[in-house]
N, C-alpha and C positions, 0 to 999 in steps of 0.2 A: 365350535363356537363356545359350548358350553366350558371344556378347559380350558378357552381365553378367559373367559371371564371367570372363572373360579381363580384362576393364575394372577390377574389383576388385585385381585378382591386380597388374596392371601399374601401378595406381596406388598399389596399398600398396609397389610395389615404388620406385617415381620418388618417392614421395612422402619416400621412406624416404633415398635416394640426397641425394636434391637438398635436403630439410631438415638431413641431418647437415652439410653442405656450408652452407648456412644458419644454422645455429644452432654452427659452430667459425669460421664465417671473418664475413660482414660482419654479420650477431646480433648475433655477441659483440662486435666493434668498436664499433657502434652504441651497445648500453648501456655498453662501459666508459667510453665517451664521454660521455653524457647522466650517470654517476654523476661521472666528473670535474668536471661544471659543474653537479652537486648537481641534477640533475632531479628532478621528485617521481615517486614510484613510479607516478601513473596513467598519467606521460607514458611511463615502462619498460613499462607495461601494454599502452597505445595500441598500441605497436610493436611490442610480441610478439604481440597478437591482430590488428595489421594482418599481420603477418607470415605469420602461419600460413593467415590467410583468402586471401592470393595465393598462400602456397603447395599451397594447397587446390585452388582454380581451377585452376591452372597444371598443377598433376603431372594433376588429373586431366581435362583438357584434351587432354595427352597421352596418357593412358592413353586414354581416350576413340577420339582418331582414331587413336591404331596398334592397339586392336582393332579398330576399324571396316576398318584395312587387313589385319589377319591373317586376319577370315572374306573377308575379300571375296577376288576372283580378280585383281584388277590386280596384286601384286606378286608378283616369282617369287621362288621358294626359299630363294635364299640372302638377301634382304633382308628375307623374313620369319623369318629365321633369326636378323638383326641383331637386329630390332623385340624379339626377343624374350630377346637373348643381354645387348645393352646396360643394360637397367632389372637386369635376375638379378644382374651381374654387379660394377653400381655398390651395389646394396644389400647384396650379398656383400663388398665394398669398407669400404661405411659400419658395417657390424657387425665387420670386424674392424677398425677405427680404433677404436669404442669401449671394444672388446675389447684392446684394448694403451695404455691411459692414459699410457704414454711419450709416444706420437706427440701425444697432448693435449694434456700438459703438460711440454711439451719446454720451454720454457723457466723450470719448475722441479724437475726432474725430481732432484735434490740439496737442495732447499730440504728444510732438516733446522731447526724454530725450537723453540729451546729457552724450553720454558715454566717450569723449573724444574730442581734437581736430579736429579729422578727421573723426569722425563714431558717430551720432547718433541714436535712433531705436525707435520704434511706433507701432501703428497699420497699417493696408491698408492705403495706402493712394489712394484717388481719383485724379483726374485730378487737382481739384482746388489746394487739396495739395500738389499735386507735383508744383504745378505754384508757390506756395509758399517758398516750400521747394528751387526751384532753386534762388527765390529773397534773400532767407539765404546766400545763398553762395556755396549749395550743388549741386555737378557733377555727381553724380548717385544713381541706387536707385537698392538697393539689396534685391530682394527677396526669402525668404524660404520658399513658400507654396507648396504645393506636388502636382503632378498628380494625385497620389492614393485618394488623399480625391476627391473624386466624387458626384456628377455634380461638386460644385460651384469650387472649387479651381483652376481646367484645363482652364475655362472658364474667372479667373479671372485674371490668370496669362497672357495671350492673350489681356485681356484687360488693364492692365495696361504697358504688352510690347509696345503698341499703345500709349497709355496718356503718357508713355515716352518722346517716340519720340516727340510728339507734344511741350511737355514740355521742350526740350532740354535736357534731363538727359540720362546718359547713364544705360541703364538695361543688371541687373546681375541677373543673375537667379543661386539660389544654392538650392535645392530644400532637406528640413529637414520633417523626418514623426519621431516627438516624442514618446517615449514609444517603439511602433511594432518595429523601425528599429536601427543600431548602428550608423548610420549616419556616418559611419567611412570617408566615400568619399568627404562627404560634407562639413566634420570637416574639415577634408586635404584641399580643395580646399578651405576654407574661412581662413584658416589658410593664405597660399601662395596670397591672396588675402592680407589680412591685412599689409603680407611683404612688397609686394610692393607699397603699397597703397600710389596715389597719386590724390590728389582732397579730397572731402571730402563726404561722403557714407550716405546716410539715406538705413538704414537696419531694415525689416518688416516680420510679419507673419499675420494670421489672425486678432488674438485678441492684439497682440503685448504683451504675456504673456508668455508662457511656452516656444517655441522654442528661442524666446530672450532672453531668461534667460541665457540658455544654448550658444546662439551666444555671447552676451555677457562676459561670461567669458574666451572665445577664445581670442577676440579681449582685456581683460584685458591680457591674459596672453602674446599674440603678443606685447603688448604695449610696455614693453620696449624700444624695439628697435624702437617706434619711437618719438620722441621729449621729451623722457626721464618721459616718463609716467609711473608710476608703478602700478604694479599689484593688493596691495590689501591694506586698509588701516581700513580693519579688518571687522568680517563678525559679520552679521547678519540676522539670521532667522527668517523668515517669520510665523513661529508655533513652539510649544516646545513638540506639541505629534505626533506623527506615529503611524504605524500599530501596530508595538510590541512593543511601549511604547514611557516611555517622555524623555523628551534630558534633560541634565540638566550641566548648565554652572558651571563648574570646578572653574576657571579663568575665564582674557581675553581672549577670542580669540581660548578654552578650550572647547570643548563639549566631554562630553560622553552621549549615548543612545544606540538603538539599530540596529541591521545591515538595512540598507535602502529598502525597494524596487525599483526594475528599477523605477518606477515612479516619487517615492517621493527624488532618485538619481536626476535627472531629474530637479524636480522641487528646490534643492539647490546646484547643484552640482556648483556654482560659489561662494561656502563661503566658498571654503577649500584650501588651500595649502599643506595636508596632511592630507591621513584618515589612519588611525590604527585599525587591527582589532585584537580582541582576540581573537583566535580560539584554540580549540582541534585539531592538527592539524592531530591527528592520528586518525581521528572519520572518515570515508570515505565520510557520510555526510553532515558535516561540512566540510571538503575538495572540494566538492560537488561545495557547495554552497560558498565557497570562489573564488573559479575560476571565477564561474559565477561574482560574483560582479565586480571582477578585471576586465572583461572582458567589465562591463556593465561604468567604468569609464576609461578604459586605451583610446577611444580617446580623454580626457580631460584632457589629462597627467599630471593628479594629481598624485603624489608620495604616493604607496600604499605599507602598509607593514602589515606582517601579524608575528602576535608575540604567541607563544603558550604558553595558559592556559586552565588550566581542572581542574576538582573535586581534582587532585591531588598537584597540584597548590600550594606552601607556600607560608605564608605571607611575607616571607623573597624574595620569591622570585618576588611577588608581587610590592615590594618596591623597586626592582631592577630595573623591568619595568616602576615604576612610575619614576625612576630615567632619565631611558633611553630613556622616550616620552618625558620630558619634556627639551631637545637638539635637538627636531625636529622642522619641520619649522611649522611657525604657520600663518593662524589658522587651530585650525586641532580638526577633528575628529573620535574620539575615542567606538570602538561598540564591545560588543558583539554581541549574536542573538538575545536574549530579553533584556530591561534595567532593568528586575530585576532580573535576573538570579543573583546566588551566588558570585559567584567571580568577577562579574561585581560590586555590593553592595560593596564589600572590597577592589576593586581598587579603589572603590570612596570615602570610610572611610580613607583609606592610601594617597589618593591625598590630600585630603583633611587638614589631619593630619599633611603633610609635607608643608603647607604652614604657618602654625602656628610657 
């Protein structure tokens, strides 16, 4: 029992060490890599669950044989002192790296991007930055980091409620968990923030990537209503392949590919002003899985509409539909479930066709 639990203890401790180590240095390199040359999210998948299953083996590997050498009696004292000092010492290591988002994001640690008038968005900011951000001109500072992400997030959030204050800014706390949650509440109350908004807002997440993306195009869509800001002034994607295939620009402002996953929703769902899907609406499902999506964009109230096509599908009637999307608001995107699905192919020979 005793080497269970020394084996536990030391492999949550390497596991801990050697994945932050993992997941800031050749991780990260890896998918910025695979997103530059537009990999589809399974091949991102493949790698982060190849990764983690040797990182699994491996720490506990180690864990494994240096409890096997701290009960036993071959090693003396002070090298069971190392066994025991090195795994504590690097995991103590990897929580305060996370716990100082400088060292993260050292090379944006000043990225200050102005979305607006009144709100621009970033990374963490530290104390110095917030002292900065208030010689801007900015009056508060809105945070989305979650309690759920655990340790670092609960503790960071506390902490920069503090460097607040110090700083004179007023702290908003709207707490966003991208992907697991619908964030319905959070939308809502950054919504009703924006309305009223008065001063001028630096708004933050971790990395100052995925959940701004998404705060982001709230506060484009609130914009109107203040100082005659508009909304969109035409989109542009970050990748042109996904899971189930490639996007492919119709037109301006025109995408067809195929249906999103909540993630990679997520990660553009600020490039559209309407998505269109194709669906068989009589397939139970594909009904299914059309609800879900609606559900996975309705609080970003993007105008979703869902148009029925199947194997049975004319081209006559095909053309009707290409008739009929191209009177909706743009930019907009347009999916089946795979982008090479049959009648997907010939809504895009006939969009195509009708431009000539």
């Amino acid at each position: 029992m005793k080497r269970i639990i020394i084996t536990l203890f030391l492999w949550l401790c390497w596991g801990f060490a050697i994945g932050t180590f993992l997941l800031l240095g050749p991780l990260r390199s890896l998918i910025n890599f695979q997103r530059e040359k537009s990999a589809a999210d399974s091949s991102e998948s493949i790698t982060v669950i190849l990764a983690i299953v040797i990182l699994a083996i491996v720490t506990f590997a180690i864990a494994f044989l240096s409890a096997k050498a701290l009960t036993g009696k071959a090693l003396n004292t002070p090298k069971k002192i190392t066994l025991w000092l090195v795994p504590i010492f690097a995991a103590i290591a990897a929580v305060y790296i996370f716990l100082n988002p400088n060292l993260v994001n050292a090379d944006k640690v000043d990225k200050v991007d102005v979305v607006n008038t009144t709100f621009s968005v970033g990374p963490y900011p530290e104390l110095e930055k917030m002292m900065e951000l208030k010689r801007m001109g900015h009056t508060a500072i809105i945070s989305l980091l979650h309690q759920a992400v655990v340790p670092f997030e609960p503790l960071l959030i506390e902490k920069e409620r503090k460097n607040a204050e110090i700083a004179g800014l007023q702290f908003i706390h709207i707490p966003f968990l991208p992907w697991i949650s619908d964030n319905e509440n959070s939308i809502d109350s950054l919504r009703k923030l924006v309305k009223k908004a008065s001063g001028k807002y630096y708004i933050h997440c971790y990395l100052g990537v995925d959940r701004i993306t998404a705060a982001t195009r709230i506060i484009n869509q609130e914009g109107e209503a203040m100082m005659g800001v508009g909304t969109k002034n035409g989109a542009k994607l970050l990748r042109d392949k996904f899971e189930r295939g490639v996007v492919t620009i119709l037109e301006k402002d025109v995408y067809l590919g195929p249906q999103l996953t909540k993630e990679e929703y997520f990660d553009v769902i600020g490039e559209f002003e309407q998505v269109v899907s194709l669906s068989d609406v009589k397939n139970p499902e594909v009904k299914s899985r059309t609800i879900q999506e609606e559900k996975w964009i309705r609080p970003f109230k993007i105008p979703f509409k869902v148009i029925d096509v199947n194997a049975n599908t004319s081209k006559a009637r095909i053309t009707e539909i290409v008739n009929e999307i191209k009177t909706l608001p743009k930019p907009i995107y347009i999916h089946g479930f795979f982008s090479d699905d049959t009648k997907i192919i010939l809504f895009k020979t006939i969009y195509l066709e009708s431009l000539k």
